[in-house]
MARVEXTOR-666083 format. One line per 10 residues: number of its first residue (from 1); their letters; for each residue x, y, z of C-alpha. Coordinates in nm, 4 decimals, padded with zeros to 6 digits. Example, Ala and Ser with C-alpha at 12.3 -4.5 7.8 and 13.67 -1.06 7.14 Angstrom:
// MARVEXTOR-666083
1) as) 01.2300/-00.4500/00.7800; 01.3670/-00.1060/00.7140
***
This chain:
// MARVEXTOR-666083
1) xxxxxxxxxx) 00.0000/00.0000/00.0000; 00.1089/00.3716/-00.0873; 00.2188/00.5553/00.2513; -00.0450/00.7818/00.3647; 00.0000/01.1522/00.3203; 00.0604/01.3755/00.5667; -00.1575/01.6131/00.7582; -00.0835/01.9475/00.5731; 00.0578/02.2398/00.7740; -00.0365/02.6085/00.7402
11) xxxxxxxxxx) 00.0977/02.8739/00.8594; -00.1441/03.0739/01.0446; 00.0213/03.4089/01.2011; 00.1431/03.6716/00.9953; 00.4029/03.7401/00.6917; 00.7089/03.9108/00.8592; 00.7290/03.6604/01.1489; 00.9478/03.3968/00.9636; 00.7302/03.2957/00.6483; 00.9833/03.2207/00.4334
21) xxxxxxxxxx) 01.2519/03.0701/00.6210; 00.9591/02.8079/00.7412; 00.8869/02.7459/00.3959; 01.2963/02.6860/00.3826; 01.2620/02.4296/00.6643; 01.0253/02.2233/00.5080; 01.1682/02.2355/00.1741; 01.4959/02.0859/00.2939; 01.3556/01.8311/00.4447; 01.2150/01.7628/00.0862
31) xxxxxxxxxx) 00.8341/01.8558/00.1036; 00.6300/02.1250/-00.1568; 00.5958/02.4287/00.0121; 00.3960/02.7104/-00.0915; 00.5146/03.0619/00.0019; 00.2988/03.3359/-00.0796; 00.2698/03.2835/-00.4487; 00.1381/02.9822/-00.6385; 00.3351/02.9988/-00.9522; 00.2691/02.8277/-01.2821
41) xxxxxxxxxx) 00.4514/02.7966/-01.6265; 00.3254/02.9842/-01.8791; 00.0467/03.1615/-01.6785; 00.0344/03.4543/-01.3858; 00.1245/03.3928/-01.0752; -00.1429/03.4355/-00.7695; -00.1174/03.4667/-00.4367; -00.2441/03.1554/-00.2396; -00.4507/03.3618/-00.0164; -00.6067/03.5594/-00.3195
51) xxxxxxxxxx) -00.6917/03.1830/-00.4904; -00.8278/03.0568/-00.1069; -01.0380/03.3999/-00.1132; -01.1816/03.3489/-00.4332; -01.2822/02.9711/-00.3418; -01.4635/03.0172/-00.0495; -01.6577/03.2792/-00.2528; -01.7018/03.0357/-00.5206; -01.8469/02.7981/-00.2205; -01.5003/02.5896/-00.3280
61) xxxxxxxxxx) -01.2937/02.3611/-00.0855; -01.0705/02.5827/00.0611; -00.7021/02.5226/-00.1059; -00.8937/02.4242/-00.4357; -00.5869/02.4398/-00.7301; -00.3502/02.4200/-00.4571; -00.3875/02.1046/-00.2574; -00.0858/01.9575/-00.3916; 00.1353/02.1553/-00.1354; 00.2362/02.0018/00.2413
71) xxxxxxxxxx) 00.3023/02.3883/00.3383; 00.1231/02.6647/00.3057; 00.3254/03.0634/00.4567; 00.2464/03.3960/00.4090; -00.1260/03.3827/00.3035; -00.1614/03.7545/00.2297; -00.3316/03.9328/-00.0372; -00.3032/04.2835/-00.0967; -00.3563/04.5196/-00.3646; -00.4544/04.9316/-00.3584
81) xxxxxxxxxx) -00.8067/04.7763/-00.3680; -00.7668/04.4251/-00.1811; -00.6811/04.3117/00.1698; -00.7150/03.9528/00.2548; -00.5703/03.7973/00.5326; -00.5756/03.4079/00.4333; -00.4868/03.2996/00.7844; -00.7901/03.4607/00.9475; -00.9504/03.1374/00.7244; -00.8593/02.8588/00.9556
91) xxxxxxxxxx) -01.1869/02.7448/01.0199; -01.2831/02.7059/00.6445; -00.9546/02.5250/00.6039; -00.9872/02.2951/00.8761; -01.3242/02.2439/00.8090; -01.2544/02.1021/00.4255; -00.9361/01.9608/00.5107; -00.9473/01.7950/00.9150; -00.6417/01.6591/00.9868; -00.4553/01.9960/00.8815
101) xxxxxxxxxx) -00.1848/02.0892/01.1742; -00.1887/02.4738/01.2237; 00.0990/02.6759/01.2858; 00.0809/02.9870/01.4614; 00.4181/03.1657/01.3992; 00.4871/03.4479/01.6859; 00.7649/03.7366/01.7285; 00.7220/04.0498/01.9096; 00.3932/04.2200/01.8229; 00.5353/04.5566/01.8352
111) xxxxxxxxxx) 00.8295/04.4934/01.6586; 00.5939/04.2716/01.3681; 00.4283/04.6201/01.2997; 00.7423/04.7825/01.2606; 00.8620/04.5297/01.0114; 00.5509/04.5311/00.8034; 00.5671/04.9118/00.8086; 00.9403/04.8866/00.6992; 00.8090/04.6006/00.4020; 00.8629/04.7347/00.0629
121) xxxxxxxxxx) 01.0003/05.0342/00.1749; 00.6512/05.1009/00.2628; 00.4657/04.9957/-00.0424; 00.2812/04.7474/00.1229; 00.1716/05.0104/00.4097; 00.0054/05.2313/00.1297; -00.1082/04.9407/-00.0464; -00.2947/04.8431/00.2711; -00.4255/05.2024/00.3865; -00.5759/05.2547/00.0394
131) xxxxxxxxxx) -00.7758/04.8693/00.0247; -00.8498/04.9549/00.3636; -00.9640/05.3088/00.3196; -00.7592/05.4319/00.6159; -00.6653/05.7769/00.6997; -00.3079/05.7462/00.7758; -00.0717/05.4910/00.9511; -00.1781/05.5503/01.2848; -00.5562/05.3820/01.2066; -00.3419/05.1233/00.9994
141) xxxxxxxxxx) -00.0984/05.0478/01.3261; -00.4203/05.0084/01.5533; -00.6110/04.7562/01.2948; -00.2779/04.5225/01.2486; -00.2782/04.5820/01.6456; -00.6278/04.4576/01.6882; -00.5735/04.2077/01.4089; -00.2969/04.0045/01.5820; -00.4760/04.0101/01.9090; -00.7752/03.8483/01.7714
151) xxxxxxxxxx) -00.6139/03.6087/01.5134; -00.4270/03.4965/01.8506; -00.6856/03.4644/02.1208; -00.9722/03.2924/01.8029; -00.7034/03.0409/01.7383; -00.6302/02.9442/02.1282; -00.9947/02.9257/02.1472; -01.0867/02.7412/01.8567; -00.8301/02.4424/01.8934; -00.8424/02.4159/02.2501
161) xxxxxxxxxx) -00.9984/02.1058/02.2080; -00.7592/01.9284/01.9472; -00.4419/02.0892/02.1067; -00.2488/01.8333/01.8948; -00.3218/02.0574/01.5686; -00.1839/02.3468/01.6794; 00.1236/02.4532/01.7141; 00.2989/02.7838/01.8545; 00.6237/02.8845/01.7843; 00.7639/03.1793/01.8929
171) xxxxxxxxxx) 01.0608/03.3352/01.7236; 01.1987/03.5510/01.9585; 01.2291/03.3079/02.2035; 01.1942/02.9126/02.1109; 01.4910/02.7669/01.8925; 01.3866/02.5715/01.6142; 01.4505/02.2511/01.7657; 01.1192/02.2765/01.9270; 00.9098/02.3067/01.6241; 01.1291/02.0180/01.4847
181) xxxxxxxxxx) 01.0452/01.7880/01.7455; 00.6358/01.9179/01.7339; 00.6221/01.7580/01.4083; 00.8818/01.4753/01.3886; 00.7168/01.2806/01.1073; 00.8242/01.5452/00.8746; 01.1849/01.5380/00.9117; 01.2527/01.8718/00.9453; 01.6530/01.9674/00.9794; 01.7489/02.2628/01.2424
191) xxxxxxxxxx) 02.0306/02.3179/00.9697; 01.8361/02.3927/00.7012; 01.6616/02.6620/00.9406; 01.7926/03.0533/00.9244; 01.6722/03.3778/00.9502; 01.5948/03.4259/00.4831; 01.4512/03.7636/00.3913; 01.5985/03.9472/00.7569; 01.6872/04.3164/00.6823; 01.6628/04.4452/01.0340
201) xxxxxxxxxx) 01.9851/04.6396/01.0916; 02.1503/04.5973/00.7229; 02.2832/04.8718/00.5376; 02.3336/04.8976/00.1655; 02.5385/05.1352/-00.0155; 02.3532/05.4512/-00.1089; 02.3140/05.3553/-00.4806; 02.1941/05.0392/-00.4155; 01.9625/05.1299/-00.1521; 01.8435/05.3840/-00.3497
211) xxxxxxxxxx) 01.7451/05.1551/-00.6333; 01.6127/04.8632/-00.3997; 01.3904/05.1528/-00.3136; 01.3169/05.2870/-00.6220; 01.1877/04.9073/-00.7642; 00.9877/04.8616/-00.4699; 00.7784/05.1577/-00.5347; 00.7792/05.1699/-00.9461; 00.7827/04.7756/-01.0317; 00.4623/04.6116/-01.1963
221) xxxx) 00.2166/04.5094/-00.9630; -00.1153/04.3561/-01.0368; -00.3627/04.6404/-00.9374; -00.6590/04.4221/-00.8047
***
């Protein structure tokens, strides 16, 4: 007999707490992971939360198109005139898909904001404020507030009763040993765990930093 699958895991915090180097782990230890965008030869890209958005409008099974993935990270879509949050969606995904493991991926709060603030040299703070119809980035600041608050304290709640489907791991404190042993049927390797996409602290040369700034702000985007 075939070996039986394993449960998917999804990511369920926020981008800028670690997305991508968890989608690292799990690729080295040889699994598909799915990090922000579902890409496909010969067609545009998509974000996964913008395809799990669309299928639950569409009445859909959740990760419809995309079920072929063991990881899912960074379920965000946003646009001048969208904002989804595809981790705010656990219920629908559990629901369609039971055994599914959840991770909820923590750092600082405080410091979270500042990153996403800081992401795309503040792109995806205007992006956000205009889909969200906000008047500046203090009303931004106390949604994202609110929003990790809530997406913390539903979660707790929800899978209080399956504890063994969700798991918290805490970058600013836990190493990643701990989240390797939380899911040892995976064979995740610590070594194949580091810190991918950190800027905190890093200084370019002017010209460069210039530019990186310049092609955050100027490069296609898809406007909805």
């Amino acid at each position: 007999m075939p070996p039986v699958p394993l449960p998917r895991v999804v990511q369920v915090g926020f981008n800028k707490c670690g997305t991508r180097s968890l989608a690292r782990l799990f690729e080295g230890a040889g699994h598909k992971a799915l990090h922000h965008k579902h890409r496909r030869p010969f067609r545009k890209s998509q974000t996964a939360a913008r395809i799990l958005r669309d299928n639950l409008a569409a009445g859909r099974p959740a990760l419809a198109g995309i079920e072929g993935y063991t990881f899912y990270s960074d379920l965000i879509h946003v646009t001048p005139t969208e904002y989804f949050e595809g981790n705010t969606a656990f219920r629908q995904i559990l629901r369609d898909y039971p055994g599914t493991i959840l991770l909820l991926n923590l750092r600082d709060r405080e410091a979270w904001i500042a990153s996403r603030l800081r992401h795309g040299h503040g792109e995806f703070a205007r992006r956000a404020m205009a889909a969200l119809n906000l008047p500046d980035q203090d009303a931004l600041v106390a949604k994202w507030r609110a929003d990790w608050d809530t997406q913390i304290a539903a979660l707790r709640s929800e899978m209080a009763g399956r504890p063994d489907q969700l798991i918290e791991f805490d970058l600013d404190r836990d190493p990643v040993e701990k989240l390797v042993a939380a899911l040892p049927a995976y064979g995740l390797n610590p070594a194949d765990w580091g810190d991918t996409g950190r800027s905190r602290g890093r200084r370019l040369p002017p010209p460069l930093a210039w530019a990186k700034r310049a092609w955050a702000h100027l490069r296609p985007r898809s406007r909805r």
